[in-house]
HTML snippet that shows the backbone in 3Dmol.js (N, CA, C, O; Angstrom):
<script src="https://3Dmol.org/build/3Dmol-min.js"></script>
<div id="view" style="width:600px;height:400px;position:relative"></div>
<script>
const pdb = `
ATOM      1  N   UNK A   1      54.840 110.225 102.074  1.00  0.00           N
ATOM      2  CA  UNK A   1      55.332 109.041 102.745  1.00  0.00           C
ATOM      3  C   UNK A   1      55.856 108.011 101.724  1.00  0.00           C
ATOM      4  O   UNK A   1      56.988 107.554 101.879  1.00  0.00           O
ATOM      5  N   UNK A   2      55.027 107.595 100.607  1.00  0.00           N
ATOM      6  CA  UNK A   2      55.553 106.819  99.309  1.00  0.00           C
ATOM      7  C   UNK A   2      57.106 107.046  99.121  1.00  0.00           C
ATOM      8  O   UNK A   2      57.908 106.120  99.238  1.00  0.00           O
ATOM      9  N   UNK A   3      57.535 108.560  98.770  1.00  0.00           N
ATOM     10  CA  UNK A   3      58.298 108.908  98.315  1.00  0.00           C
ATOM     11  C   UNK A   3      59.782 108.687  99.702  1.00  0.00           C
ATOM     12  O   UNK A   3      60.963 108.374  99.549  1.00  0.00           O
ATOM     13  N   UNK A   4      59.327 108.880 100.415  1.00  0.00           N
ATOM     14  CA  UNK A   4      60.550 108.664 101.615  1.00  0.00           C
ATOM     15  C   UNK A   4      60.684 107.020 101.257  1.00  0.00           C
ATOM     16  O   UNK A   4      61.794 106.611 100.919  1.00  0.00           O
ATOM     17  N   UNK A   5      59.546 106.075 101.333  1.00  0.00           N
ATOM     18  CA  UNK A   5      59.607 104.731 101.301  1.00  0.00           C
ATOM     19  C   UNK A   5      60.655 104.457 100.500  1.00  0.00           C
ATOM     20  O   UNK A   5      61.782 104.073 100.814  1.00  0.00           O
ATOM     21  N   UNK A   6      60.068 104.745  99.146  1.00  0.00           N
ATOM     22  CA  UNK A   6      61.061 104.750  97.890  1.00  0.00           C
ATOM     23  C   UNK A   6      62.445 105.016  98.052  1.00  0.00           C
ATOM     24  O   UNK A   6      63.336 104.238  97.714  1.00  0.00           O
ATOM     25  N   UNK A   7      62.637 106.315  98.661  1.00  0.00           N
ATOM     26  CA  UNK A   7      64.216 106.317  98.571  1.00  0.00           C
ATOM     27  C   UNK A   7      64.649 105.827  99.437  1.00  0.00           C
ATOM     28  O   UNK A   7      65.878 105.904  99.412  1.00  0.00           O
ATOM     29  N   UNK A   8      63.952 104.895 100.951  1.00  0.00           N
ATOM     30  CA  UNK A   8      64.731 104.203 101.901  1.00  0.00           C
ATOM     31  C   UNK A   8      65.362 102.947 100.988  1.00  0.00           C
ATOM     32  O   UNK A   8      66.538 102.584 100.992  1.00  0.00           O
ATOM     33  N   UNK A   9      64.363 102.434 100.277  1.00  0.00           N
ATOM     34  CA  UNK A   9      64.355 101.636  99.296  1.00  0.00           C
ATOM     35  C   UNK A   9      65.600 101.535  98.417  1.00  0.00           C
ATOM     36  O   UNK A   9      66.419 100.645  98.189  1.00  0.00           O
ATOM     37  N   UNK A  10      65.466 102.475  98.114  1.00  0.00           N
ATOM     38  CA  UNK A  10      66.760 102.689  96.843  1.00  0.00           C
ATOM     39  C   UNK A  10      68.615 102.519  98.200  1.00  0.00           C
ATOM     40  O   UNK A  10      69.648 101.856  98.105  1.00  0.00           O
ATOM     41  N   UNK A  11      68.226 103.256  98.968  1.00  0.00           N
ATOM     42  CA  UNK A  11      69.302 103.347  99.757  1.00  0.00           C
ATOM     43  C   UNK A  11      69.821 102.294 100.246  1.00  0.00           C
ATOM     44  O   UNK A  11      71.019 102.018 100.306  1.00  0.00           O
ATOM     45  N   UNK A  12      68.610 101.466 100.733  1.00  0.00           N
ATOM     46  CA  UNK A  12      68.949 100.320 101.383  1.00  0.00           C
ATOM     47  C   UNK A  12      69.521  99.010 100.458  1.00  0.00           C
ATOM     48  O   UNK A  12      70.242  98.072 100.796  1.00  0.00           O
ATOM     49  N   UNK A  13      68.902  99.337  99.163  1.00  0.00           N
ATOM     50  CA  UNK A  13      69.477  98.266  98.089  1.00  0.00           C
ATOM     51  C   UNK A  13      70.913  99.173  97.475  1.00  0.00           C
ATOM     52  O   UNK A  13      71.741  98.389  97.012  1.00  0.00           O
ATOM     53  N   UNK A  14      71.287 100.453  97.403  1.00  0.00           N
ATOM     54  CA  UNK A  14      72.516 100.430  97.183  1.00  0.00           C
ATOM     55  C   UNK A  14      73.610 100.505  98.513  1.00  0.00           C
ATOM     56  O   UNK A  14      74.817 100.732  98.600  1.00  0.00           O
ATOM     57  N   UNK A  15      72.464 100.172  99.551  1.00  0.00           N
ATOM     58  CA  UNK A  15      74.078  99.559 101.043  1.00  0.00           C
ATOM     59  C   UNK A  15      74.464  98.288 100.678  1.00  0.00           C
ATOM     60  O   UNK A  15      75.570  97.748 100.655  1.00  0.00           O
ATOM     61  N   UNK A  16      73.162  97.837 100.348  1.00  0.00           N
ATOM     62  CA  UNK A  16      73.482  95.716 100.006  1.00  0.00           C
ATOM     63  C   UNK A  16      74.190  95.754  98.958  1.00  0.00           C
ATOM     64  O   UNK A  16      75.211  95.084  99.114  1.00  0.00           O
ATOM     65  N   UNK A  17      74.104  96.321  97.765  1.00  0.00           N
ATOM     66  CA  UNK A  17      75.324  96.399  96.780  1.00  0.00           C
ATOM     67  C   UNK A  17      76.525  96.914  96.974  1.00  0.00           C
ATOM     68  O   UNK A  17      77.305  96.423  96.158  1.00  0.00           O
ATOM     69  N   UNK A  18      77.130  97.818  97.807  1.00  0.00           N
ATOM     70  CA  UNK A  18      78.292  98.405  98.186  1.00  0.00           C
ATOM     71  C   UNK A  18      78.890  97.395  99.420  1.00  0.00           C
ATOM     72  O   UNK A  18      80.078  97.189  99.668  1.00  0.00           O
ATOM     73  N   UNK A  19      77.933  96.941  99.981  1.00  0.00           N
ATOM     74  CA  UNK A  19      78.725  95.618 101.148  1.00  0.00           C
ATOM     75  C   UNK A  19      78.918  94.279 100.515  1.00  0.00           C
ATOM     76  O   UNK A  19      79.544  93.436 101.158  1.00  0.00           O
ATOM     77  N   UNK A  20      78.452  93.982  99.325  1.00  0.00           N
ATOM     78  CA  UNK A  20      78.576  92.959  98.569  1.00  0.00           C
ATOM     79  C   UNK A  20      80.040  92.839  97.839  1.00  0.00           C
ATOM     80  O   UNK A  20      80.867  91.940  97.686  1.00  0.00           O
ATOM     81  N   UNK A  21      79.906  94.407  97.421  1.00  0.00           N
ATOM     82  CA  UNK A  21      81.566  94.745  96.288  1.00  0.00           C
ATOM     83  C   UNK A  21      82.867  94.681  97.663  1.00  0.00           C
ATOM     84  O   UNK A  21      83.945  94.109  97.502  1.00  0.00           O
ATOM     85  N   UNK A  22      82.395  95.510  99.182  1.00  0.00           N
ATOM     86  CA  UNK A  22      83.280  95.681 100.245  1.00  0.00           C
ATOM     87  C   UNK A  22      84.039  93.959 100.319  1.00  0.00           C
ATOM     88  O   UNK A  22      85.198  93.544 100.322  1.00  0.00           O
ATOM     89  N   UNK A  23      82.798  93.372 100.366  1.00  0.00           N
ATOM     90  CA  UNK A  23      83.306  91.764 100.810  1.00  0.00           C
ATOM     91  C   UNK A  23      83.768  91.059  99.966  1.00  0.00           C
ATOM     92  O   UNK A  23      84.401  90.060 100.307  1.00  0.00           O
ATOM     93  N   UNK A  24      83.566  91.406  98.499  1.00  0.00           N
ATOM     94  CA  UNK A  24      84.425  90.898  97.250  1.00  0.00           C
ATOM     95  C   UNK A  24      85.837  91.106  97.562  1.00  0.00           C
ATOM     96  O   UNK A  24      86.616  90.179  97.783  1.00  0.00           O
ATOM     97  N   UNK A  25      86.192  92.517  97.577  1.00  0.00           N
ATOM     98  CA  UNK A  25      87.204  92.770  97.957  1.00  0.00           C
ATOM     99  C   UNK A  25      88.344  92.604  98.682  1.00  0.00           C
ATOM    100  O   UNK A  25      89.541  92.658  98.398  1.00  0.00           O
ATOM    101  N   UNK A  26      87.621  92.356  99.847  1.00  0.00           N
ATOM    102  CA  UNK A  26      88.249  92.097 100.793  1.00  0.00           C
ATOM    103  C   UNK A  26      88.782  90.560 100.962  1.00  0.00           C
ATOM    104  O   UNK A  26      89.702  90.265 101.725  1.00  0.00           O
ATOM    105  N   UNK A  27      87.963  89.467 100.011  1.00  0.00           N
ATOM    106  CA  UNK A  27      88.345  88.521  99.916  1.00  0.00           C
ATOM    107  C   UNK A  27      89.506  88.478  98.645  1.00  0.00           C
ATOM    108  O   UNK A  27      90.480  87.748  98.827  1.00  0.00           O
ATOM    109  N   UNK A  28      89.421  89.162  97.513  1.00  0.00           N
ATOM    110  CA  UNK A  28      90.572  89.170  96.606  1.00  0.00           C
ATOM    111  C   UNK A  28      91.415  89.805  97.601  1.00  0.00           C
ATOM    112  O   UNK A  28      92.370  89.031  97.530  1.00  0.00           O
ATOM    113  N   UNK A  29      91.766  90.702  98.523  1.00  0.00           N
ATOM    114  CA  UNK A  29      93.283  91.696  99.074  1.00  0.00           C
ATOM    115  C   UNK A  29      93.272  90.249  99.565  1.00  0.00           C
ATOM    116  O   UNK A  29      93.864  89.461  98.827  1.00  0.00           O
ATOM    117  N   UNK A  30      92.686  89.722 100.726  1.00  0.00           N
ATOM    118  CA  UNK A  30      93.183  88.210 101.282  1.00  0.00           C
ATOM    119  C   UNK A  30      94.161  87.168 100.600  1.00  0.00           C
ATOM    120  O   UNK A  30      95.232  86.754 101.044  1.00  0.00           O
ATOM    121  N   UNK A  31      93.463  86.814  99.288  1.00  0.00           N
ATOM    122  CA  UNK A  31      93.677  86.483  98.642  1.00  0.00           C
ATOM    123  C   UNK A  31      95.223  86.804  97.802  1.00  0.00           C
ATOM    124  O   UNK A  31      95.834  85.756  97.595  1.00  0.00           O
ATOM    125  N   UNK A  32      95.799  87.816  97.393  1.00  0.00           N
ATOM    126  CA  UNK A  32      96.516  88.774  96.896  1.00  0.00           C
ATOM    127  C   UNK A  32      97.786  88.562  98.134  1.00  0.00           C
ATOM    128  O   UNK A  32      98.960  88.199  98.063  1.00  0.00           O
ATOM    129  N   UNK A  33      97.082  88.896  99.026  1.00  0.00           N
ATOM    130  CA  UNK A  33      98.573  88.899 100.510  1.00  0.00           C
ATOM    131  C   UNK A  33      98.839  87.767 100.451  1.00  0.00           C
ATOM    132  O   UNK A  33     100.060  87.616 100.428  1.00  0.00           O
ATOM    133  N   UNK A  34      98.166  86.649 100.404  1.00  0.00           N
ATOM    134  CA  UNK A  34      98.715  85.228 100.076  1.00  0.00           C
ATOM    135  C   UNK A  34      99.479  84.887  99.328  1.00  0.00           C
ATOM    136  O   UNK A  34     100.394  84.084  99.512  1.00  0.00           O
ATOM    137  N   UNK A  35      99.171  85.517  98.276  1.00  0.00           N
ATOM    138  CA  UNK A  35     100.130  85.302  97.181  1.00  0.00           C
ATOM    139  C   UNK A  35     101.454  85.735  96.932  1.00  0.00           C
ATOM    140  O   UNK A  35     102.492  85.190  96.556  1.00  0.00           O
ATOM    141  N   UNK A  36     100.986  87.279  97.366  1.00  0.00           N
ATOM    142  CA  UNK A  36     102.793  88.235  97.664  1.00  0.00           C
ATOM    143  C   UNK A  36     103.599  87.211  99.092  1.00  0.00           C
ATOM    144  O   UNK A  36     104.614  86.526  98.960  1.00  0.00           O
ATOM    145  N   UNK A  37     102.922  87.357 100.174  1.00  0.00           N
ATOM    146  CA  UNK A  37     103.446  86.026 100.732  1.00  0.00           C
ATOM    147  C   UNK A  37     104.529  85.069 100.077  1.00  0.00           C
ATOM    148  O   UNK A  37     105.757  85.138 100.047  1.00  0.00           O
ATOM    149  N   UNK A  38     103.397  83.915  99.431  1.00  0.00           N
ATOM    150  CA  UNK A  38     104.327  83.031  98.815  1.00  0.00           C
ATOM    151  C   UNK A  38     105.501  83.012  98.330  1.00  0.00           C
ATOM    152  O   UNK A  38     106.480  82.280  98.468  1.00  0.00           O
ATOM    153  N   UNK A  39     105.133  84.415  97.424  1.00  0.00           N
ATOM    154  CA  UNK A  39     106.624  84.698  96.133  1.00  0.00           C
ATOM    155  C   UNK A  39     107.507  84.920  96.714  1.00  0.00           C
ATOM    156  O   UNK A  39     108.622  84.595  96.307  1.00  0.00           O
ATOM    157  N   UNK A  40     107.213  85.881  98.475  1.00  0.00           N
ATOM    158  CA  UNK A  40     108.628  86.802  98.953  1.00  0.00           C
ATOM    159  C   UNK A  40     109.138  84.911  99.750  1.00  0.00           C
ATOM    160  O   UNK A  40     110.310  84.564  99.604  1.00  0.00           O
ATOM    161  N   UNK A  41     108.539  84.325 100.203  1.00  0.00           N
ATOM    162  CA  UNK A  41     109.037  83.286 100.637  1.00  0.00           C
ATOM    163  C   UNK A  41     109.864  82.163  99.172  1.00  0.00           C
ATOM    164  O   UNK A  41     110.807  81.380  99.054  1.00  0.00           O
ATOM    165  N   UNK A  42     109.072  82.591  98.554  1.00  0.00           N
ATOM    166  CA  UNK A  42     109.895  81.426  97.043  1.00  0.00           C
ATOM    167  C   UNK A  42     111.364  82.467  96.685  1.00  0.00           C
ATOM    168  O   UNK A  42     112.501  82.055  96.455  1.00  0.00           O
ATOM    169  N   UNK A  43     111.029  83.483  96.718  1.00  0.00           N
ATOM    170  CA  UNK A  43     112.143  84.504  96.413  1.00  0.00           C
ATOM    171  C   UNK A  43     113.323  83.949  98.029  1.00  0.00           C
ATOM    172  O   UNK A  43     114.482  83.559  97.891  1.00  0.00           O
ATOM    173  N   UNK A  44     112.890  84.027  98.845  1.00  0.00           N
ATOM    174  CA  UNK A  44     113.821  84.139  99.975  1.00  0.00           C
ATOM    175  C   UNK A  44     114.631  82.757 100.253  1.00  0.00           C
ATOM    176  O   UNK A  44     115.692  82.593 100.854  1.00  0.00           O
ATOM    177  N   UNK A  45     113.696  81.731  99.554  1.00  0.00           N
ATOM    178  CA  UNK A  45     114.023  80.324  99.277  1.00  0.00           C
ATOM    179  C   UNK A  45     115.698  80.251  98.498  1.00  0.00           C
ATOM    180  O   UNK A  45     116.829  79.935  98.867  1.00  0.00           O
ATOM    181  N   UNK A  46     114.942  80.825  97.034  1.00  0.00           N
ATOM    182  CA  UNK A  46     115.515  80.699  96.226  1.00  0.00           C
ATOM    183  C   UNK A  46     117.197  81.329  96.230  1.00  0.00           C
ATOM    184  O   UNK A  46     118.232  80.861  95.755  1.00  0.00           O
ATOM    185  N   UNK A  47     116.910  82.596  96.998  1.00  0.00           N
ATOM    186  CA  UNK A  47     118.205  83.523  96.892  1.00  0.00           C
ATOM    187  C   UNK A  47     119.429  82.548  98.258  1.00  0.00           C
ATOM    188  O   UNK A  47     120.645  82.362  98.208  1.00  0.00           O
ATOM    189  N   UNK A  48     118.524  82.188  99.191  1.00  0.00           N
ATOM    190  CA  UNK A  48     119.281  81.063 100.410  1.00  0.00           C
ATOM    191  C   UNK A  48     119.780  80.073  98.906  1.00  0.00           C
ATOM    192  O   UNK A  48     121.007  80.047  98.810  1.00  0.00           O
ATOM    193  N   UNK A  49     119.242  79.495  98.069  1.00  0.00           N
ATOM    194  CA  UNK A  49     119.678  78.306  97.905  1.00  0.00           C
ATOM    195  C   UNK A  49     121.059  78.464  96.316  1.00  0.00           C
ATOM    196  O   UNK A  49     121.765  77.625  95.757  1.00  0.00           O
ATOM    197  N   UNK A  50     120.818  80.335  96.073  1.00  0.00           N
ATOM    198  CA  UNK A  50     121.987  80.195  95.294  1.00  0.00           C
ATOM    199  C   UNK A  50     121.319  80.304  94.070  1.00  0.00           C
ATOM    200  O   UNK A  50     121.900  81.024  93.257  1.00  0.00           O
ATOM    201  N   UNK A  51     120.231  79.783  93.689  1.00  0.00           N
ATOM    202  CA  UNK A  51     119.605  79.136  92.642  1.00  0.00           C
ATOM    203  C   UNK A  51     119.092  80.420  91.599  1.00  0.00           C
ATOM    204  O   UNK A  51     119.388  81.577  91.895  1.00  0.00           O
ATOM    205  N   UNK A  52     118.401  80.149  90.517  1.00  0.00           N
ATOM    206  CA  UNK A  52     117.780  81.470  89.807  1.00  0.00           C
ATOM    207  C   UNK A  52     118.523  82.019  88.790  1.00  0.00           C
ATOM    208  O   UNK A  52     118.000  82.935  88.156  1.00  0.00           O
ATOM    209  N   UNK A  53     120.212  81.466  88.342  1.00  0.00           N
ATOM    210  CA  UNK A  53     120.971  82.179  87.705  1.00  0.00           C
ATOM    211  C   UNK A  53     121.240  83.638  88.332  1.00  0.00           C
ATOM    212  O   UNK A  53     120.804  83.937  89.443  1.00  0.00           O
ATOM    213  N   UNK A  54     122.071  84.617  87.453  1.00  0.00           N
ATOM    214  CA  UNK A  54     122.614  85.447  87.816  1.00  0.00           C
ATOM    215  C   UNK A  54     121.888  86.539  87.432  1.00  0.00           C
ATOM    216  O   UNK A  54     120.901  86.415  86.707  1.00  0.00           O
ATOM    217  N   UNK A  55     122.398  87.958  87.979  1.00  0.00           N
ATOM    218  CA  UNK A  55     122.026  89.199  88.381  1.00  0.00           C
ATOM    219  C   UNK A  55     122.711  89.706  87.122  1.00  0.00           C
ATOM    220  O   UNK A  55     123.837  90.130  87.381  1.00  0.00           O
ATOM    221  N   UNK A  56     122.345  89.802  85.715  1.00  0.00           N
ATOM    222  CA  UNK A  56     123.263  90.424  84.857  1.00  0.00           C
ATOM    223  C   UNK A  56     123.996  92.086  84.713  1.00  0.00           C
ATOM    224  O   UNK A  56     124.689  92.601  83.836  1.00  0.00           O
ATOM    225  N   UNK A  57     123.320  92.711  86.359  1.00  0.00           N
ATOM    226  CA  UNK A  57     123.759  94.160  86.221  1.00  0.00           C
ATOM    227  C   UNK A  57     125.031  93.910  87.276  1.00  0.00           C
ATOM    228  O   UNK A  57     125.941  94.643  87.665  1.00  0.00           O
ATOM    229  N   UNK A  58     124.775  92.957  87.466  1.00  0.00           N
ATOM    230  CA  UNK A  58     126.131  92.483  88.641  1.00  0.00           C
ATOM    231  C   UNK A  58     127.290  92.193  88.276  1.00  0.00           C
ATOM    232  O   UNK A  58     128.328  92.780  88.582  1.00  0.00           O
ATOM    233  N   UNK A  59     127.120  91.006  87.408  1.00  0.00           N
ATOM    234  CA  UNK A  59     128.058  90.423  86.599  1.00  0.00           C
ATOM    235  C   UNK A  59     128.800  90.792  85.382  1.00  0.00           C
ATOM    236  O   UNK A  59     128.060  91.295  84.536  1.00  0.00           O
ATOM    237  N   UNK A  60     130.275  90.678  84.966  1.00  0.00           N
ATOM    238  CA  UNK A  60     130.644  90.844  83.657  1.00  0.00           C
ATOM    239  C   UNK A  60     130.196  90.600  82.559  1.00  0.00           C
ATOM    240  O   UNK A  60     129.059  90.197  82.801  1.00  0.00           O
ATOM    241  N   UNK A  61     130.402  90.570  81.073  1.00  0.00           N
ATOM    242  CA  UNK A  61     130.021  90.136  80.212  1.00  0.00           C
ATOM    243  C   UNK A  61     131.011  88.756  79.971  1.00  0.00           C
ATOM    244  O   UNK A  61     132.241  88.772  80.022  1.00  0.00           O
ATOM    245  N   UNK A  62     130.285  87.741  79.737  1.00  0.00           N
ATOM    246  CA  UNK A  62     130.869  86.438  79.330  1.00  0.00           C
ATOM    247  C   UNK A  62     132.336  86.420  78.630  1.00  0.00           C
ATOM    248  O   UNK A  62     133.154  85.535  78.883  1.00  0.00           O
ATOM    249  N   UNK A  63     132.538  87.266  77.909  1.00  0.00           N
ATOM    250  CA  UNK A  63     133.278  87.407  77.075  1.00  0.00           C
ATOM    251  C   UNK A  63     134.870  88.145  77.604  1.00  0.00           C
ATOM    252  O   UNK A  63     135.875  88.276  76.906  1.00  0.00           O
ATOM    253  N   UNK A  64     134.679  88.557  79.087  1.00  0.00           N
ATOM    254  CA  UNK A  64     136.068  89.086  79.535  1.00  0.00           C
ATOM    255  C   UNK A  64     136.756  87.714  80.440  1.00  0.00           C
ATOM    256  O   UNK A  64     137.877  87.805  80.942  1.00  0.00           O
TER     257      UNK A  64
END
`;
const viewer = $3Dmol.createViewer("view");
viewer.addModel(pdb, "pdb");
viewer.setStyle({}, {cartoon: {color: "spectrum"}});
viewer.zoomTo();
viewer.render();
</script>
C-alpha cells in the first residue's frame, strides 16, 4: 500500500508540474499572437501609408 501511495504521490506532483509549464505556455502563445497581431497591423499601416522606404528587389539601381 506505501508503495502505490508513493507513486500516486510522485504522479500527482508531476500533473501539478506539467499543468504549471501547460499554463506558462499558454500564456506566452497569448502573449506572442498579440504581438504577431500588432506587427501585421503596423506592417498593414505602414504599407497603406507608403512609408518604410523601398523594396530594393523591386527597384533599379540608383545609378540608371
Amino acid at each position: 500500500m506505501t508503495d502505490i501511495e508513493e507513486k500516486l504521490a510522485h504522479l500527482i506532483r508531476a500533473t501539478d508540474d506539467l499543468s504549471e509549464v501547460v499554463a506558462r505556455q499558454d500564456r506566452e502563445i497569448d502573449w506572442l499572437r498579440a504581438r504577431v497581431q500588432m506587427l501585421l497591423e503596423r506592417e498593414a499601416a505602414r504599407r497603406e501609408d507608403g512609408e518604410g522606404g523601398v523594396t530594393f528587389g523591386d527597384a533599379p539601381p540608383p545609378h540608371y
